[in-house]
C-alpha positions as CSV (number, residue, x, y, z in Angstrom):
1,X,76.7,102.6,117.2
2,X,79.1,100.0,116.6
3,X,82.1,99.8,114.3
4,X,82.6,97.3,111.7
5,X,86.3,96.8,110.8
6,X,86.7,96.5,107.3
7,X,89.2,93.5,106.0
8,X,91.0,96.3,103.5
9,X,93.9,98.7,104.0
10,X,94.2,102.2,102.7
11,X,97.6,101.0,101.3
12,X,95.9,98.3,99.2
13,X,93.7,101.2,97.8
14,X,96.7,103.3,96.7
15,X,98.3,100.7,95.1
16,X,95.0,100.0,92.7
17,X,95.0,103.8,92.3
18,X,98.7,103.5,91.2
19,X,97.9,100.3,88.6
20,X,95.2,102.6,87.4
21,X,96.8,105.4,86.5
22,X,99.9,103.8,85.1
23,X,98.1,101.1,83.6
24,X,101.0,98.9,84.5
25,X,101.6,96.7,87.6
26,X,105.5,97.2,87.3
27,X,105.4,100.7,86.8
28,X,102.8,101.0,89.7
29,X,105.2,98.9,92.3
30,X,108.0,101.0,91.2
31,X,105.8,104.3,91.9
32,X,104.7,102.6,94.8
33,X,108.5,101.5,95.9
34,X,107.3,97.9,96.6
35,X,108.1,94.7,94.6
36,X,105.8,93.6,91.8
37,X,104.9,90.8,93.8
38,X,104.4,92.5,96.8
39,X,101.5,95.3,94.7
40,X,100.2,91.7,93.3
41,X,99.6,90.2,96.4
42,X,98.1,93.0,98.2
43,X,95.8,94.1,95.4
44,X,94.9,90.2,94.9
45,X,93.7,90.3,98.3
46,X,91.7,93.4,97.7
47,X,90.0,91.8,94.9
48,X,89.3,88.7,97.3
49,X,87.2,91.2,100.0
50,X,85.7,93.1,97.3
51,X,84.9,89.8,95.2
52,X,85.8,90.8,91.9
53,X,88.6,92.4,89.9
54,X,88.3,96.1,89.7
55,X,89.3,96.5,86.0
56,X,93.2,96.7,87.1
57,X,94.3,93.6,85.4
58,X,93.6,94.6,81.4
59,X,96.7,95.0,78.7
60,X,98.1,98.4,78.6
61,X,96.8,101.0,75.5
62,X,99.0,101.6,72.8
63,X,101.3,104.7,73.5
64,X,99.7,104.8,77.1
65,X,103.0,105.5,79.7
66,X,101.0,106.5,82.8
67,X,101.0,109.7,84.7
68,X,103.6,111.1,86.6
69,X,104.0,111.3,90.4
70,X,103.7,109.8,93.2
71,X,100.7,108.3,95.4
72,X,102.2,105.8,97.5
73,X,104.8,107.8,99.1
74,X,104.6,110.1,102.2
């Protein structure tokens, strides 16, 4: 059996999860405790390998603050 190496990190993973769940790219870096450019980056080239943009990039909802907590750390 031979193992493929896949061109995506678990980090880049969390840090969609994050964007998701905050519904904010700043919000997710901070939850994330990376720059903004840094969660930008890493989920643009997640985007790249997957070859399209996994819904993470739409406005906010009115009233919508996120959840709580904490993915990216540990």
């Amino acid at each position: 059996m031979k193992l493929t190496a896949y061109p995506l990190t678990l980090r880049q993973l969390q840090y969609a999860l994050a964007v998701a769940e905050t519904r904010s790219f700043r919000r997710a870096a901070e939850r994330c405790h990376v720059s903004q450019p840094a969660l930008s980056a890493q989920l643009a080239q997640l985007e790249a390998v997957l070859g399209t943009t996994p819904g993470t990039r739409s406005p906010p909802r009115p009233g919508d603050r996120g959840r709580r907590g904490s993915c990216c750390s540990g």
